[in-house]
N, CA, C and O atoms as a printed pandas DataFrame, in Angstrom:
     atom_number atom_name residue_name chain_id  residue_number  x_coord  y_coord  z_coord
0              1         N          UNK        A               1  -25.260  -28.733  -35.751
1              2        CA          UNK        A               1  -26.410  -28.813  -34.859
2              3         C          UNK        A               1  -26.265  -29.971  -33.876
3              4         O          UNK        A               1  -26.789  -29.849  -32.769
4              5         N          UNK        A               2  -25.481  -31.280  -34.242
5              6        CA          UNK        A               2  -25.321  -32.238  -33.577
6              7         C          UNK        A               2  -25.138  -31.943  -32.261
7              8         O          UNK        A               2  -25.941  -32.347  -31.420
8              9         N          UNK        A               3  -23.722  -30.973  -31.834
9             10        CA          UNK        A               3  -23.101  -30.479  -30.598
10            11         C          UNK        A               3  -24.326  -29.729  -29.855
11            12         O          UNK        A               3  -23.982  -29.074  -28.871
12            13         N          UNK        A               4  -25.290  -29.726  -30.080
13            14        CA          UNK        A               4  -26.065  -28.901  -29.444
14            15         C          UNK        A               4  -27.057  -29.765  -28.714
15            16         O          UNK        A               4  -27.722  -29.360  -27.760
16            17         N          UNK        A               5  -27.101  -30.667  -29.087
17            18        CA          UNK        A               5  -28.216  -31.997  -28.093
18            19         C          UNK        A               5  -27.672  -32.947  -27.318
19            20         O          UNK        A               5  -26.586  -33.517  -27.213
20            21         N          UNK        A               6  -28.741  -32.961  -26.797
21            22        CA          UNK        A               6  -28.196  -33.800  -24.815
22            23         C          UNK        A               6  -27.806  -34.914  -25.590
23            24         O          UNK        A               6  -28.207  -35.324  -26.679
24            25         N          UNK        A               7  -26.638  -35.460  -24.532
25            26        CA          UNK        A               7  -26.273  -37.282  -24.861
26            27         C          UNK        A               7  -27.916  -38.057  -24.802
27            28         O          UNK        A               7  -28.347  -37.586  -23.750
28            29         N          UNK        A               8  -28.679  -38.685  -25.186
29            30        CA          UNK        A               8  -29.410  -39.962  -24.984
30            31         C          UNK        A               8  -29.382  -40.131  -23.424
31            32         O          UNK        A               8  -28.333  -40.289  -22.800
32            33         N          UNK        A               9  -30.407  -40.093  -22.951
33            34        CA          UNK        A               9  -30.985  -40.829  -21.381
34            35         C          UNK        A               9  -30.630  -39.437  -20.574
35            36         O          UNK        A               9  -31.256  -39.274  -19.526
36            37         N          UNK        A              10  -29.743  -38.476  -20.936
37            38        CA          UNK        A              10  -29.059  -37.376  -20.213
38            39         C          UNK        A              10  -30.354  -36.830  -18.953
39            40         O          UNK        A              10  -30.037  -36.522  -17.804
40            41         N          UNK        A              11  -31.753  -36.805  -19.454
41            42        CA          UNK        A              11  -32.819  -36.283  -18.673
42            43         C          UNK        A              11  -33.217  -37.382  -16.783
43            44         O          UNK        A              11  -33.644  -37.185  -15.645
44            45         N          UNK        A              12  -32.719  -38.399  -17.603
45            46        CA          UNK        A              12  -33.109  -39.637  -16.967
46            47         C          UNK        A              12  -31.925  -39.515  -15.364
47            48         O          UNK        A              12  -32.041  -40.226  -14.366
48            49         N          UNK        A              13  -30.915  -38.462  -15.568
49            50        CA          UNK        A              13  -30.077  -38.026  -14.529
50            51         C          UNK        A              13  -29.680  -36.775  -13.859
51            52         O          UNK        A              13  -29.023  -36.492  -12.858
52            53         N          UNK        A              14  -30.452  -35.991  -14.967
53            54        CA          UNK        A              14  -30.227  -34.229  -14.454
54            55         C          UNK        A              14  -31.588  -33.775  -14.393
55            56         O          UNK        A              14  -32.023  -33.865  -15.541
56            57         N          UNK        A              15  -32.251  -33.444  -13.820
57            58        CA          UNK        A              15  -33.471  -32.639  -13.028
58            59         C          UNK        A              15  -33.415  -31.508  -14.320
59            60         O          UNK        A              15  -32.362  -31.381  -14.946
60            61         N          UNK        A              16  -34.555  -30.743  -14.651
61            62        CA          UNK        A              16  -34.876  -29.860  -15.054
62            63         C          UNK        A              16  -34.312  -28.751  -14.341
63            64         O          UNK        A              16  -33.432  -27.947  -14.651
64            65         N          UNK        A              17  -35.061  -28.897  -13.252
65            66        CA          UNK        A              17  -34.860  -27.282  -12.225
66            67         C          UNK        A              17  -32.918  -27.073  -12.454
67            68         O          UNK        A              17  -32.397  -26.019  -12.820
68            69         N          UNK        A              18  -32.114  -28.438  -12.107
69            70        CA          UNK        A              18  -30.931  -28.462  -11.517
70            71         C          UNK        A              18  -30.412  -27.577  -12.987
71            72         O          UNK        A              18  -29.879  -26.481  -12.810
72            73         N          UNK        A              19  -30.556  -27.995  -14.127
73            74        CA          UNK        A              19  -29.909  -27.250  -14.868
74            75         C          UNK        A              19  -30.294  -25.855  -15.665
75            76         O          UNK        A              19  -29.563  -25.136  -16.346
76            77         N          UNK        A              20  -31.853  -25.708  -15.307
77            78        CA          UNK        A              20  -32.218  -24.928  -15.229
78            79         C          UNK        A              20  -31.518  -23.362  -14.153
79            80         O          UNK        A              20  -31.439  -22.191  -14.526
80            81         N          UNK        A              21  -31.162  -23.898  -12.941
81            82        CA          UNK        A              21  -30.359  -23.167  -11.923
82            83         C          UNK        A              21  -29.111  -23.067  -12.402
83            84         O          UNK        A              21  -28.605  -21.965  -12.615
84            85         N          UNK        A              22  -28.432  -24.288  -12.639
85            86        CA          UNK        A              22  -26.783  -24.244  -13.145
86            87         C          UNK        A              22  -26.776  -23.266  -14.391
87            88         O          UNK        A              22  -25.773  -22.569  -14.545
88            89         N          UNK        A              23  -27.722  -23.175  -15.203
89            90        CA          UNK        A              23  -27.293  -21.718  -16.442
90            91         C          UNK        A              23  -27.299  -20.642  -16.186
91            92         O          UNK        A              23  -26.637  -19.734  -16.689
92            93         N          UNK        A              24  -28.503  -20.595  -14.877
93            94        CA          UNK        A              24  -28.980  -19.479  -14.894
94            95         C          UNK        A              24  -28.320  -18.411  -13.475
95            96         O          UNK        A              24  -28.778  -17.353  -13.043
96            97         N          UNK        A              25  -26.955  -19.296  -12.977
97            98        CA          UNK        A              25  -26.369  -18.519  -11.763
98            99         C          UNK        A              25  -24.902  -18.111  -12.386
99           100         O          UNK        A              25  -24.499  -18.656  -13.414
100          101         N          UNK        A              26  -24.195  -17.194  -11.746
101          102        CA          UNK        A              26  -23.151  -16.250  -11.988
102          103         C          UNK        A              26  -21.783  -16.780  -11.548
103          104         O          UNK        A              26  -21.857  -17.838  -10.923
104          105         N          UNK        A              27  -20.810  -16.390  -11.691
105          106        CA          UNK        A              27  -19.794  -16.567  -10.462
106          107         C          UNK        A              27  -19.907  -15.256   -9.450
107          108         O          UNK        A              27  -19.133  -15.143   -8.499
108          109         N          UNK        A              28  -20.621  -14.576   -9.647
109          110        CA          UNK        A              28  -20.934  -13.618   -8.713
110          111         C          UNK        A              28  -21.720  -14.476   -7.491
111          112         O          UNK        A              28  -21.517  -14.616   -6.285
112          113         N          UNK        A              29  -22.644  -14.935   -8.367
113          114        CA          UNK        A              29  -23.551  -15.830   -7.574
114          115         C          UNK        A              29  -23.143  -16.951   -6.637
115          116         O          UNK        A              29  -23.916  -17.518   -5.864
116          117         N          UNK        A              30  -21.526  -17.281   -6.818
117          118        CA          UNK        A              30  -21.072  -18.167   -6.395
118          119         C          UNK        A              30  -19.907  -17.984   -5.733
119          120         O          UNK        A              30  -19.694  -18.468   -4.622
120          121         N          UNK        A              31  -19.075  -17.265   -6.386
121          122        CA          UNK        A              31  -17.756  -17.075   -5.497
122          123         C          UNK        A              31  -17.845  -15.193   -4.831
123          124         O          UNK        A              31  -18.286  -14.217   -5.439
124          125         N          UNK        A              32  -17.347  -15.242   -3.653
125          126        CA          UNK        A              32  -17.369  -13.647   -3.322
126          127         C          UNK        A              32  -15.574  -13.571   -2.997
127          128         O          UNK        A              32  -15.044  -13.927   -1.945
128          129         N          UNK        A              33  -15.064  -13.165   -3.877
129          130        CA          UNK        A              33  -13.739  -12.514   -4.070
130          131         C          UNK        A              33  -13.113  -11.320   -2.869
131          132         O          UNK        A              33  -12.683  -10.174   -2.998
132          133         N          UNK        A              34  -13.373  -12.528   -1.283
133          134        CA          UNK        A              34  -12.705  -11.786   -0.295
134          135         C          UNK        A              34  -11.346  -11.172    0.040
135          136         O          UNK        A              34  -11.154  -10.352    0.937
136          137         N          UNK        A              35  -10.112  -11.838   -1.075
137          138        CA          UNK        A              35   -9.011  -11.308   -1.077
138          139         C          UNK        A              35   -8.432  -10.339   -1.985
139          140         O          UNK        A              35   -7.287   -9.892   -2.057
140          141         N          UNK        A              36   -9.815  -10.042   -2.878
141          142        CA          UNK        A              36   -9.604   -9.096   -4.292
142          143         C          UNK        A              36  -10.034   -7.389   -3.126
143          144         O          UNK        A              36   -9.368   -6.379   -2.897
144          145         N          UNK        A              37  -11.282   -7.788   -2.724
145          146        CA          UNK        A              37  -12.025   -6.900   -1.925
146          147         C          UNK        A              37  -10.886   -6.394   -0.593
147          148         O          UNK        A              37  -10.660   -5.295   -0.088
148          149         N          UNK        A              38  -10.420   -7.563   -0.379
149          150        CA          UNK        A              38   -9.397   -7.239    1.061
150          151         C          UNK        A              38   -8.428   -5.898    0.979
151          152         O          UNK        A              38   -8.369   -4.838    1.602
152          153         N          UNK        A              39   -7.469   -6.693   -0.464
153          154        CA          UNK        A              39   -6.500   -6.159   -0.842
154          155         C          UNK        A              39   -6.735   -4.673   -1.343
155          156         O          UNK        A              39   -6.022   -3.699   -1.103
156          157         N          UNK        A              40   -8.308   -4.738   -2.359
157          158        CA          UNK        A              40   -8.472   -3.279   -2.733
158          159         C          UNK        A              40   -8.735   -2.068   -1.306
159          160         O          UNK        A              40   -8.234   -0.967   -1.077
160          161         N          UNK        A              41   -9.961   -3.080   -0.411
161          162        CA          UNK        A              41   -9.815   -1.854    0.318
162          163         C          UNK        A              41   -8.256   -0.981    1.349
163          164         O          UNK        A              41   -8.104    0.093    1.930
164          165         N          UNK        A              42   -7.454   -2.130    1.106
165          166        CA          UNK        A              42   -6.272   -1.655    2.114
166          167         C          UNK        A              42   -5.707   -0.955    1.179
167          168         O          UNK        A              42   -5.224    0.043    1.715
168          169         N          UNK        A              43   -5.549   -0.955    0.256
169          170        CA          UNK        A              43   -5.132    0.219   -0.819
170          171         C          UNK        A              43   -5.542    1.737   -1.038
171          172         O          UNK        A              43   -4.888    2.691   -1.460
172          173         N          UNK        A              44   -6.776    1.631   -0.629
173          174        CA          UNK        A              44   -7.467    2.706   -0.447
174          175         C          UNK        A              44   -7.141    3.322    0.393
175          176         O          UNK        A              44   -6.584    4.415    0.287
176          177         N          UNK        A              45   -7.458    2.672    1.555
177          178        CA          UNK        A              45   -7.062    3.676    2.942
178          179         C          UNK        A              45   -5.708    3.496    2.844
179          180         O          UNK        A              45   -5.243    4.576    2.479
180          181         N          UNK        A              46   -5.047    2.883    2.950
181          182        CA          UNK        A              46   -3.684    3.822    2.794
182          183         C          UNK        A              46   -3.214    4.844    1.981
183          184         O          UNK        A              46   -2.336    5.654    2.280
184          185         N          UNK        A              47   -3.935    4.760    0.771
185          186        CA          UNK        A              47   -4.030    6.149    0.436
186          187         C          UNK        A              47   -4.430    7.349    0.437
187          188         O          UNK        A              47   -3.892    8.396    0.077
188          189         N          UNK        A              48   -5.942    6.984    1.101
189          190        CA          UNK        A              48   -6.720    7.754    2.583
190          191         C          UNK        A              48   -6.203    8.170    3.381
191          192         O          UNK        A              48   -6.877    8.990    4.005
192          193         N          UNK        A              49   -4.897    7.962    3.859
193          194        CA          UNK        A              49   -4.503    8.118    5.102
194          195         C          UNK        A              49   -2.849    9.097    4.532
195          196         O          UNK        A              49   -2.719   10.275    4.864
196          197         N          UNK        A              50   -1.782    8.391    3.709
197          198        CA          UNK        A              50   -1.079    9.199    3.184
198          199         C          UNK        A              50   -1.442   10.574    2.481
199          200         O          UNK        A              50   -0.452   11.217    2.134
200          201         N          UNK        A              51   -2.253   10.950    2.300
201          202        CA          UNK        A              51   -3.266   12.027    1.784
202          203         C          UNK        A              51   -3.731   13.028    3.325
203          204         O          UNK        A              51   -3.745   14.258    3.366
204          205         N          UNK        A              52   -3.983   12.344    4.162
205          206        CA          UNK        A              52   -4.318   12.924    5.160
206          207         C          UNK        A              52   -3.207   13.480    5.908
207          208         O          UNK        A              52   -3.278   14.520    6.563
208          209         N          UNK        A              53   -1.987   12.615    5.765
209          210        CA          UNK        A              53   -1.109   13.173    6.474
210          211         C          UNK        A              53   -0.524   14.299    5.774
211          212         O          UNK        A              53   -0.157   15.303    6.384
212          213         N          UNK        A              54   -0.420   14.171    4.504
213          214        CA          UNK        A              54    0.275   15.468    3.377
214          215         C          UNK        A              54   -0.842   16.770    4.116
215          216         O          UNK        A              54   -0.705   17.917    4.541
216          217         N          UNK        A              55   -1.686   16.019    3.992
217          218        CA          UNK        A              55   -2.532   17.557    4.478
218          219         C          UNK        A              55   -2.366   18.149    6.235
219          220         O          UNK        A              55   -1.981   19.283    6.520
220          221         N          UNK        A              56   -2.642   17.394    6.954
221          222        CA          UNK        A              56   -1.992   17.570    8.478
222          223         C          UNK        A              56   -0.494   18.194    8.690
223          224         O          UNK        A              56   -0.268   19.057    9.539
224          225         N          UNK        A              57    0.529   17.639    7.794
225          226        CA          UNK        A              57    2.231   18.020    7.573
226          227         C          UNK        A              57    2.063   19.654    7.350
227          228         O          UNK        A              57    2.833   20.334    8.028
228          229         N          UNK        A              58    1.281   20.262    6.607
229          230        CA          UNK        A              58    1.403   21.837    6.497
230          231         C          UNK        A              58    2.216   21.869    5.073
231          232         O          UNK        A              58    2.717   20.920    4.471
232          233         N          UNK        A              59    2.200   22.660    4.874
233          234        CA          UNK        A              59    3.551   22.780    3.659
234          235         C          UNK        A              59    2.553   23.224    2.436
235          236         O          UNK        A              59    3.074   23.701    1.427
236          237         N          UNK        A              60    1.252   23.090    2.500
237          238        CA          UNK        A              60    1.103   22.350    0.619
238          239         C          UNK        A              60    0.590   24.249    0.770
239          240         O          UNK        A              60    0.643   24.999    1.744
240          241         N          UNK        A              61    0.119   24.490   -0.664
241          242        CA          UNK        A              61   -0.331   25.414   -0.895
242          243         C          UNK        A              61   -1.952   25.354   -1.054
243          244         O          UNK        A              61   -2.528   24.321   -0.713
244          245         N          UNK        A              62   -2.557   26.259   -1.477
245          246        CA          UNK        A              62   -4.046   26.205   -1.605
246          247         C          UNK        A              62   -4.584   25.049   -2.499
247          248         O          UNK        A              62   -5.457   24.183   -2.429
248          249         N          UNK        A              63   -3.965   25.319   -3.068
249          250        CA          UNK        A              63   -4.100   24.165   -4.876
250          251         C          UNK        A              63   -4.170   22.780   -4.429
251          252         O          UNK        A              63   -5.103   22.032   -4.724
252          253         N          UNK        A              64   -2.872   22.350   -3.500
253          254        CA          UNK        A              64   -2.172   22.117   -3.987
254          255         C          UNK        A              64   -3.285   20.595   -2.209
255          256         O          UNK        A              64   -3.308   19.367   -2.122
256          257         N          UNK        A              65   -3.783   21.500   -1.480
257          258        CA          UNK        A              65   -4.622   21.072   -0.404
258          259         C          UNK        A              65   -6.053   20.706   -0.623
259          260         O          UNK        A              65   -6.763   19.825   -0.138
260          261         N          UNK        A              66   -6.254   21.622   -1.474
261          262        CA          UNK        A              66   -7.856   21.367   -2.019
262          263         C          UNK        A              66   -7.711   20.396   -2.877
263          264         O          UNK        A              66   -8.803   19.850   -3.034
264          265         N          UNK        A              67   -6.552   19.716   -3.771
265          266        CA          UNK        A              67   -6.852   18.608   -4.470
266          267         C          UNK        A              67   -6.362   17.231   -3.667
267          268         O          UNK        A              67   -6.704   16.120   -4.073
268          269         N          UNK        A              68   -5.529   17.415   -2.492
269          270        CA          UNK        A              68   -5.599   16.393   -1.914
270          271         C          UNK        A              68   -6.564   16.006   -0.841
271          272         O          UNK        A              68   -6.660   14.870   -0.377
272          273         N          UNK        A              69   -7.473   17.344   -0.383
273          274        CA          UNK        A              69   -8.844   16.886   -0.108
274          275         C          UNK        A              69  -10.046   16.381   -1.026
275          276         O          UNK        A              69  -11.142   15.888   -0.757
276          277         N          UNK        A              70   -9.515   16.647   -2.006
277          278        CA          UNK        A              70  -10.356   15.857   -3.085
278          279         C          UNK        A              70  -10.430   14.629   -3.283
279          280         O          UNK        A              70  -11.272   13.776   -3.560
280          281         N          UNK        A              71   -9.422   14.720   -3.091
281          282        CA          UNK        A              71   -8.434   12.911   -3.224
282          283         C          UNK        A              71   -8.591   12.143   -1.941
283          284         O          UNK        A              71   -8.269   10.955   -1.983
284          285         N          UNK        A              72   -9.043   12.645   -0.787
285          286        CA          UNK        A              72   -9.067   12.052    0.459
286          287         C          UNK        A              72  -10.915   11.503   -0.136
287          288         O          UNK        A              72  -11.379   10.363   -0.137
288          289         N          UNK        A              73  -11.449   12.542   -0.486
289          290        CA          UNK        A              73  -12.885   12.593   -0.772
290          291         C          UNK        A              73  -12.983   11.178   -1.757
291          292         O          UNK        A              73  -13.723   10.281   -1.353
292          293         N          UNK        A              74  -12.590   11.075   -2.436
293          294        CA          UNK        A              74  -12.761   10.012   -3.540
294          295         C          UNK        A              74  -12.400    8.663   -3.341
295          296         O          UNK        A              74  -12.736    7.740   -4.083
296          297         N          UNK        A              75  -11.574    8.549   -2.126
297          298        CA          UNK        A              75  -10.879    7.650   -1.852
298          299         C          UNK        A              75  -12.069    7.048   -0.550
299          300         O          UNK        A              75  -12.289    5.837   -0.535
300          301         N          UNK        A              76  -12.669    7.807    0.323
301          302        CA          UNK        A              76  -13.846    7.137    1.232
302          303         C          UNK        A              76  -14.832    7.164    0.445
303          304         O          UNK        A              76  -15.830    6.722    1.016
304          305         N          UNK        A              77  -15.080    7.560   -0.887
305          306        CA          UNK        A              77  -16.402    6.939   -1.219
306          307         C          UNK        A              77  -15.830    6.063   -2.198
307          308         O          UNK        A              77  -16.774    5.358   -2.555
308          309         N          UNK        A              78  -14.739    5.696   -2.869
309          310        CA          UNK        A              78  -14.785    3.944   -2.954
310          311         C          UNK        A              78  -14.715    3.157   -1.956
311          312         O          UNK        A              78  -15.462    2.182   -2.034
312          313         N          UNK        A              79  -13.915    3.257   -0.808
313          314        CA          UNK        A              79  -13.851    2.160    0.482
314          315         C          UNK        A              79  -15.383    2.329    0.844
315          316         O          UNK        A              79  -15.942    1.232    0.831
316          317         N          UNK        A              80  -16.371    3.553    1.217
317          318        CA          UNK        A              80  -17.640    3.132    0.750
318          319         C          UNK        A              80  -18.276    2.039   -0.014
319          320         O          UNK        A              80  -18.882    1.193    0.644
320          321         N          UNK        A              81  -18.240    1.941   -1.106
321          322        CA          UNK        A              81  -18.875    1.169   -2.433
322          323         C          UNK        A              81  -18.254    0.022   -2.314
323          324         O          UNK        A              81  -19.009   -0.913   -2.580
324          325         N          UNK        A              82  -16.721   -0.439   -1.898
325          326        CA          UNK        A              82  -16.179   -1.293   -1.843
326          327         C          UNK        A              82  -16.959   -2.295   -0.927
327          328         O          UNK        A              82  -17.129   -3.477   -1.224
328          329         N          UNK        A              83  -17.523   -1.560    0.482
329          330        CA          UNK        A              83  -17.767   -1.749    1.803
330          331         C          UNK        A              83  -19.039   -2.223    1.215
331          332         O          UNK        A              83  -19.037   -3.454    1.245
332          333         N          UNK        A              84  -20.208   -1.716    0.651
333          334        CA          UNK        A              84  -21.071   -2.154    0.211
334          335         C          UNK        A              84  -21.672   -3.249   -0.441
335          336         O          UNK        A              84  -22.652   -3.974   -0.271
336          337         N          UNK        A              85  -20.414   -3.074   -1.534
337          338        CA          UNK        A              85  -20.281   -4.089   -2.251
338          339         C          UNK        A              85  -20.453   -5.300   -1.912
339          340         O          UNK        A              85  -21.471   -5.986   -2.007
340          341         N          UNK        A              86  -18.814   -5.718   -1.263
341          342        CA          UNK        A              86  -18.518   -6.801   -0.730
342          343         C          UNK        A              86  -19.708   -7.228    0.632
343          344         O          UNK        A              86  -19.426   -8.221    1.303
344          345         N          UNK        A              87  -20.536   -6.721    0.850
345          346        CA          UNK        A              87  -21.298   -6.788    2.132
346          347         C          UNK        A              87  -22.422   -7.229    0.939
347          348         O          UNK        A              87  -22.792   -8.389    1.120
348          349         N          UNK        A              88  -23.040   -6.595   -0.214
349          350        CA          UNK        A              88  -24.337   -6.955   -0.805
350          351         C          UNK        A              88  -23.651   -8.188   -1.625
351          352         O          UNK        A              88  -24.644   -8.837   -1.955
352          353         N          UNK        A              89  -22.656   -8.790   -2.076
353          354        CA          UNK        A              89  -22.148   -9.901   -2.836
354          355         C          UNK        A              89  -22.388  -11.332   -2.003
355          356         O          UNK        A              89  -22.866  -12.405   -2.370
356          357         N          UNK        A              90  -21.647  -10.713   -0.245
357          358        CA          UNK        A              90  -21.988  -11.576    0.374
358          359         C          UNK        A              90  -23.227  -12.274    0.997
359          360         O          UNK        A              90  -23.222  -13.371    1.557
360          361         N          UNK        A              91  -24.363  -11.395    0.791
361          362        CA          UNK        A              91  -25.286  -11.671    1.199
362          363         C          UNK        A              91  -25.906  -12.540    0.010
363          364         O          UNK        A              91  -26.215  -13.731    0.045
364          365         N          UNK        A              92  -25.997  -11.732   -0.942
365          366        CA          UNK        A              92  -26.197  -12.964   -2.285
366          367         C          UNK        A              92  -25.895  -14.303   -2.151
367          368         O          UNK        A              92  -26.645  -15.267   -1.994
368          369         N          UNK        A              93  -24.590  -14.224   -2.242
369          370        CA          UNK        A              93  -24.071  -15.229   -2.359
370          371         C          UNK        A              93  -24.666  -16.608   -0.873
371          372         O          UNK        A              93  -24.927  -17.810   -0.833
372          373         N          UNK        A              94  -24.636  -15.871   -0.260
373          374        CA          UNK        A              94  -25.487  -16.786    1.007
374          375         C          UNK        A              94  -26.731  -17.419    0.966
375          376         O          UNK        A              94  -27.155  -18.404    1.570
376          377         N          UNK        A              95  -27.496  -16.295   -0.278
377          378        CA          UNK        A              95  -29.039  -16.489   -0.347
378          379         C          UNK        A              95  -28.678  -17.485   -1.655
379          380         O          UNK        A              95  -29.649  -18.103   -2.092
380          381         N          UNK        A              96  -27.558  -17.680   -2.240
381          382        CA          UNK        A              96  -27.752  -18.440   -3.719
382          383         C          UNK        A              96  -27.272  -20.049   -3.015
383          384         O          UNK        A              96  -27.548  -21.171   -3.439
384          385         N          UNK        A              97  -26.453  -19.644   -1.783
385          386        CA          UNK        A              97  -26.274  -21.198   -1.262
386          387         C          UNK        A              97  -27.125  -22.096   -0.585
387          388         O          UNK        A              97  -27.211  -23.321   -0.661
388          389         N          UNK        A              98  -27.746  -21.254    0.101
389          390        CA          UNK        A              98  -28.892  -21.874    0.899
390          391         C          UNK        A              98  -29.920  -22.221    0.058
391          392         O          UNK        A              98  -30.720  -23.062    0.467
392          393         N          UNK        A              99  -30.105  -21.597   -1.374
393          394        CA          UNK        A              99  -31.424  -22.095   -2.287
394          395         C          UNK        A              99  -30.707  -23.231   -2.788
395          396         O          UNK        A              99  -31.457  -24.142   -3.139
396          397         N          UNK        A             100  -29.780  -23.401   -2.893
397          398        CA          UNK        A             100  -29.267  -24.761   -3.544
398          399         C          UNK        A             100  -29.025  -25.964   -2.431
399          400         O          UNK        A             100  -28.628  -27.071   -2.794
């Protein structure tokens, strides 16, 4: 139980609110992971786009077109969500800096 209580005077230097805030925020809340987000969305569309060209090239069969329009399909609604994402993280994250 010892490890669990403030050093002596500890109040007399940390604010309530301050550590009250410091438990209660994220690293979401704090860092926005622009080169995780970067890297994923360029992954995407390039695979968005190699997909598009298999389909533009001619060649494929019925099957074989309808699943790489599927695959084109799945691939803009993560760069969607991605797009979102990283756009609602950042805004957070703006509103968690400015309250501090």
């Amino acid at each position: 139980k010892r490890f669990l209580t403030k050093p002596k005077g500890v109040w007399d230097h940390l604010k309530v609110e301050l550590y009250t805030v410091f438990w209660s925020l994220s690293s979401y809340d704090l860092y926005v992971p622009a080169d995780l987000y970067e890297s994923s969305l360029k992954r995407q569309e390039q695979r968005r786009d190699e997909l598009q060209r298999e389909i533009r090239s001619g060649g494929l069969d019925r099957r074989a077109l309808r699943d790489r329009e599927s695959e084109v399909k799945v691939c803009v609604r993560v760069i969607d969500r991605l797009r979102a994402d990283w756009e609602a993280q950042e805004v957070n994250n703006e509103s968690v800096m400015n309250r501090l």
